[in-house]
Kinemage of the C-alpha trace (Angstrom):
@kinemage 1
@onewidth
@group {chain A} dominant
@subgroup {mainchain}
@vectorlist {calphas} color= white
{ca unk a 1} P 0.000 0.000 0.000
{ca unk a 2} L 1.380 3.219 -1.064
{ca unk a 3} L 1.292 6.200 1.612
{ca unk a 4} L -0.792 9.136 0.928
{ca unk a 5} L -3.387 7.220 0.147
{ca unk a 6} L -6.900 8.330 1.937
{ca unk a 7} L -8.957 5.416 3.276
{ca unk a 8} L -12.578 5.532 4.298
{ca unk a 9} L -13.157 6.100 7.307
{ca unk a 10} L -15.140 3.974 10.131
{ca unk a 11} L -18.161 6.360 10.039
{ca unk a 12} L -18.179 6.246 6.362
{ca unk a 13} L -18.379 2.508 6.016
{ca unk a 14} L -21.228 2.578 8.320
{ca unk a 15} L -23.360 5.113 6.572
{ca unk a 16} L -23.006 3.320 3.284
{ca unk a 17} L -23.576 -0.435 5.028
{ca unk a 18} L -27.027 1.624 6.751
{ca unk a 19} L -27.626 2.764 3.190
{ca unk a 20} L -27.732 -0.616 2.111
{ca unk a 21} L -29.606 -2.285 4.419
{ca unk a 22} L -32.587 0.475 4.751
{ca unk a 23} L -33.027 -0.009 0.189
{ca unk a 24} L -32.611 -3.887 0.874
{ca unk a 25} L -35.633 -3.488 3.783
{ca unk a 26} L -37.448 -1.839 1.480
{ca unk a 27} L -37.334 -4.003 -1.157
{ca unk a 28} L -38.065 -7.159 0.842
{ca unk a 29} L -41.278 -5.213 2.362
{ca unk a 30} L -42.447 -4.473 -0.859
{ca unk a 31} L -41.936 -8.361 -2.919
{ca unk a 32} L -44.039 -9.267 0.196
{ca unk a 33} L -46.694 -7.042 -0.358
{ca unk a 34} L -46.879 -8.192 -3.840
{ca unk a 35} L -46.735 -11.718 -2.632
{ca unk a 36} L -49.524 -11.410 -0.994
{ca unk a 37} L -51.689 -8.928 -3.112
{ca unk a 38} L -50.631 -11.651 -5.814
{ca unk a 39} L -51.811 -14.702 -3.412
{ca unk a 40} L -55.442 -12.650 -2.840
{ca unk a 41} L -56.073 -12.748 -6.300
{ca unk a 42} L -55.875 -16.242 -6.617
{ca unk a 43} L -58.093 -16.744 -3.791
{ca unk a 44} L -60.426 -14.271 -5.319
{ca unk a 45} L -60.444 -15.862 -9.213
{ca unk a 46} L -61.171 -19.680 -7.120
{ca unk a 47} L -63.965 -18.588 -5.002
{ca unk a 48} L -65.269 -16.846 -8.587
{ca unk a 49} L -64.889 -20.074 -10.584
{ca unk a 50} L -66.389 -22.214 -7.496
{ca unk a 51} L -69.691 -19.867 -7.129
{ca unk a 52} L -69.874 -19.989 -11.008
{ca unk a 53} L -69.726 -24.259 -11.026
{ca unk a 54} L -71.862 -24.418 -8.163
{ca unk a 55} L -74.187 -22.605 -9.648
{ca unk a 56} L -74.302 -24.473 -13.124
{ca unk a 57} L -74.554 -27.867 -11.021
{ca unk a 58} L -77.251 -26.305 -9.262
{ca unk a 59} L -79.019 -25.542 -12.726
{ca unk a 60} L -78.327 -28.685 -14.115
{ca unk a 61} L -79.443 -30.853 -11.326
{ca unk a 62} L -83.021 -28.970 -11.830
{ca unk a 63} L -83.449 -29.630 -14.936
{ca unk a 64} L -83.215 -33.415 -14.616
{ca unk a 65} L -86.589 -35.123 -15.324
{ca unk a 66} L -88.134 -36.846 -12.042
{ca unk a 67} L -88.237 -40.271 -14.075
{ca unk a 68} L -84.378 -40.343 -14.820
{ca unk a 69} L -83.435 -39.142 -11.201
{ca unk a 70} L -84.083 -42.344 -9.308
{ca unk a 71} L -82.663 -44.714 -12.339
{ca unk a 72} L -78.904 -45.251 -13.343
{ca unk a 73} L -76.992 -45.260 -16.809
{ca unk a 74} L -78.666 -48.898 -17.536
{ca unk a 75} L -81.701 -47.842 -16.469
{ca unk a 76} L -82.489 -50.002 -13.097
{ca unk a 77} L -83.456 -48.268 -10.087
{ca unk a 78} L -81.199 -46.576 -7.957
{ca unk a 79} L -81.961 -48.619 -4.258
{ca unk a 80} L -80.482 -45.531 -2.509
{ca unk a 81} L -82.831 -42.549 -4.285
{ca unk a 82} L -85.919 -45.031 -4.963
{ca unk a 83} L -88.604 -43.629 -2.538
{ca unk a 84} L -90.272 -46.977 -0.669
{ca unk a 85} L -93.972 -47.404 -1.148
């Protein structure tokens, strides 16, 4: 090391490692908030796409004729949904 030359000193070293650390907080606080605004929406476009399923099922199952509902794909009786007389 040559002499003459002018280090940094203690205090200086410290402000710039504060500098860093105060944009890196930053930073992290905000991926997090997008994180989460991010996870939010995908709870949001699932509870959409369940109400709009539900809702078709719903429509569907009222339009099945009475005489179908208690038979199966061949046609028998379904024990389980066959009212007893």
């Amino acid at each position: 090391m040559q002499t003459g030359q002018k280090q940094f000193s203690i205090i200086e070293r410290f402000v710039v490692v504060a500098i860093i650390l105060l944009v890196g907080a930053m930073v992290i606080q905000n991926v997090l908030h997008s994180v989460k605004v991010s996870e939010e929406r995908s709870v949001n476009h699932a509870a959409v796409d369940y109400a709009a399923v539900k809702s078709m099922y719903a429509e569907q199952r009222q339009t099945v004729p009475p005489n179908i509902a208690g038979a199966n794909a061949t046609g028998a009786a379904n024990i389980r949904n066959t009212p007893i007389h």
